[in-house]
C-alpha positions as a Python dict, from the first residue, in 0.01 Angstrom:
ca = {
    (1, 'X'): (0, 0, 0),
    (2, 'X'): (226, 295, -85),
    (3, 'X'): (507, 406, 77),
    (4, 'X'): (528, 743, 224),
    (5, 'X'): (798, 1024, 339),
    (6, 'X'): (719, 1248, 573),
    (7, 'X'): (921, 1574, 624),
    (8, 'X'): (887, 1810, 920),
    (9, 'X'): (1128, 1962, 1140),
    (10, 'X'): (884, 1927, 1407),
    (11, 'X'): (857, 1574, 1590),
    (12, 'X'): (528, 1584, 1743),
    (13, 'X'): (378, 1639, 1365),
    (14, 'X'): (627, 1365, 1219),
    (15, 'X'): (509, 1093, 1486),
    (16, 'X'): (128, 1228, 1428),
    (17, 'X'): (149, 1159, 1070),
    (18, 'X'): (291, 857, 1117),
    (19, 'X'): (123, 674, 1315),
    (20, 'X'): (-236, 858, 1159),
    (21, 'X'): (-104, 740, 790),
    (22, 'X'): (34, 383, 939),
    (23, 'X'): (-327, 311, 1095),
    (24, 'X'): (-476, 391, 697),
    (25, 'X'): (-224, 99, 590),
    (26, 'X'): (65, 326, 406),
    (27, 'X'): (424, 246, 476),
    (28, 'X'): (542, 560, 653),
    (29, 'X'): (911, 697, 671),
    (30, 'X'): (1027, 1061, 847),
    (31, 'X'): (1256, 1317, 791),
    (32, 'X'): (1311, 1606, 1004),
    (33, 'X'): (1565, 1798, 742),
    (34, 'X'): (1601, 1890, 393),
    (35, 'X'): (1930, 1699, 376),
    (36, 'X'): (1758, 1372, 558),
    (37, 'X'): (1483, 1351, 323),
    (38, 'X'): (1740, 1374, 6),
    (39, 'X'): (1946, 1094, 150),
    (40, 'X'): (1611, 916, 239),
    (41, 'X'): (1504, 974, -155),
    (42, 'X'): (1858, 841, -236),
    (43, 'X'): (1847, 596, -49),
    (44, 'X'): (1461, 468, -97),
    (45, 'X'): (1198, 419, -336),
    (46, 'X'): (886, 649, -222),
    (47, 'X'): (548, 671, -377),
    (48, 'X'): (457, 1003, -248),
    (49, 'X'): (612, 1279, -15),
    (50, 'X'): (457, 1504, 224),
    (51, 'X'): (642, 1809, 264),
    (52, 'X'): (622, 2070, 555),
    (53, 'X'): (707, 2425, 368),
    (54, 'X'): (939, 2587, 665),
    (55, 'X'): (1179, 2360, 777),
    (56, 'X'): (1412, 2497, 1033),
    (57, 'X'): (1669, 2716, 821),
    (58, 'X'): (1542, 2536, 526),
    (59, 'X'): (1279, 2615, 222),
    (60, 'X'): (1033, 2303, 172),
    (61, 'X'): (984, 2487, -181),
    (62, 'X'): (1361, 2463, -221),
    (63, 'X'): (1303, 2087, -187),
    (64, 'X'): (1035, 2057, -393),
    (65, 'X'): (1226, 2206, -719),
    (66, 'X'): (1494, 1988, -624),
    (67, 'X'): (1261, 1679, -633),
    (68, 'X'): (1068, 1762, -944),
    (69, 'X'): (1433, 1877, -1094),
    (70, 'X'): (1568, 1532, -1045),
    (71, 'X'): (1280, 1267, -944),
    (72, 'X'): (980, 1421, -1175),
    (73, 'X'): (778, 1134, -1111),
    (74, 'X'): (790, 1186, -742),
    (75, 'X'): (467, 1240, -639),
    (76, 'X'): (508, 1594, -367),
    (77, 'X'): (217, 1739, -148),
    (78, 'X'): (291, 2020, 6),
    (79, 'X'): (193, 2077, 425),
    (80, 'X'): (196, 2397, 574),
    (81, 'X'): (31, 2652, 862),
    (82, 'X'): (13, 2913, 585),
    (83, 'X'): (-178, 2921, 329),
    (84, 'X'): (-82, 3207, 198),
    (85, 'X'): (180, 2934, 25),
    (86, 'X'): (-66, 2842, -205),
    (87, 'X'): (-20, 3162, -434),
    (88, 'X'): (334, 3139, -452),
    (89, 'X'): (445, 3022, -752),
    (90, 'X'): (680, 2745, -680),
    (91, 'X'): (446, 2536, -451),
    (92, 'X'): (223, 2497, -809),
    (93, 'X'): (527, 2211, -865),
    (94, 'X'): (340, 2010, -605),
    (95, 'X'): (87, 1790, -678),
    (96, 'X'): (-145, 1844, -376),
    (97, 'X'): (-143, 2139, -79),
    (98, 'X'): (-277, 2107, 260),
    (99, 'X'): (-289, 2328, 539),
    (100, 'X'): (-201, 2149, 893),
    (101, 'X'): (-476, 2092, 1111),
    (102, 'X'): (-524, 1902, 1405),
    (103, 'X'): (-774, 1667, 1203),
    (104, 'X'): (-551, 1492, 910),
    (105, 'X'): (-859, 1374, 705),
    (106, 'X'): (-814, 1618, 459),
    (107, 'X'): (-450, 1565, 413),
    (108, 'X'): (-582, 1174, 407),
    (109, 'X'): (-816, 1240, 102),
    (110, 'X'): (-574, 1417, -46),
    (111, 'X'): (-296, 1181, -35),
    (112, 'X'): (-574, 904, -166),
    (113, 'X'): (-615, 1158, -444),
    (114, 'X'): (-307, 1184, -573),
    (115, 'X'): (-221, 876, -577),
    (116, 'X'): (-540, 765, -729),
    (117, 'X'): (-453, 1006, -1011),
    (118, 'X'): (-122, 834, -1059),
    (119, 'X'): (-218, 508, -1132),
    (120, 'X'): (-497, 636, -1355),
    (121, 'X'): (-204, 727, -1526),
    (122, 'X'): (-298, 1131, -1494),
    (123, 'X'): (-78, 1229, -1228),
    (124, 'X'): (60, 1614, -1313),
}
């Protein structure tokens, strides 16, 4: 099954997406920081990463062009409060956007989504 990094500066969403993604069978690493999720990437291979957008005096979008800059197969969807995200230019760079929600089915189906689209070999 894939491996997965999470990042979120907040721990109560980290462990929730862990152990929610663990129990659908993906291999499921955190980061709470911009920097701990580069030396994660540097230090890891990862099939997809789910990124919270407002880190704590970090950009998730700054993140994001740094991963597509220098890992453009990385495979990035984007998890946020705001939607409002969505329009913003720089988030089109990920490959899937979710808005947090209490239920994490949709951020489920889209993770199967995206990574169904990479091994069809159509991944953006």
């Amino acid at each position: 099954m894939a491996k997965l990094l999470v990042v979120d500066d907040e721990a109560g969403i980290r462990l929730l997406y862990a152990q929610e993604l663990a129990d659908e069978g993906y291999e499921v690493v955190t980061a709470a920081s911009a920097s701990e999720a580069v030396e994660k990437l540097e230090s890891s291979d990862f099939d997809l990463v789910v990124l919270d957008i407002k880190l704590k005096n970090e950009s998730g979008l700054d993140l994001l062009q740094k991963i597509v800059k220098e890992r453009h197969d990385m495979l990035v969807i984007l998890s946020t409060a705001f939607s409002c995200y969505k329009d913003d230019f720089s988030a089109w760079l990920a490959d899937g956007y979710v808005v947090k929600s209490s239920d994490l089915q949709e951020l489920k189906d889209e993770i199967k989504r995206v990574l169904t689209k990479k091994s069809r070999g159509t991944a953006q």
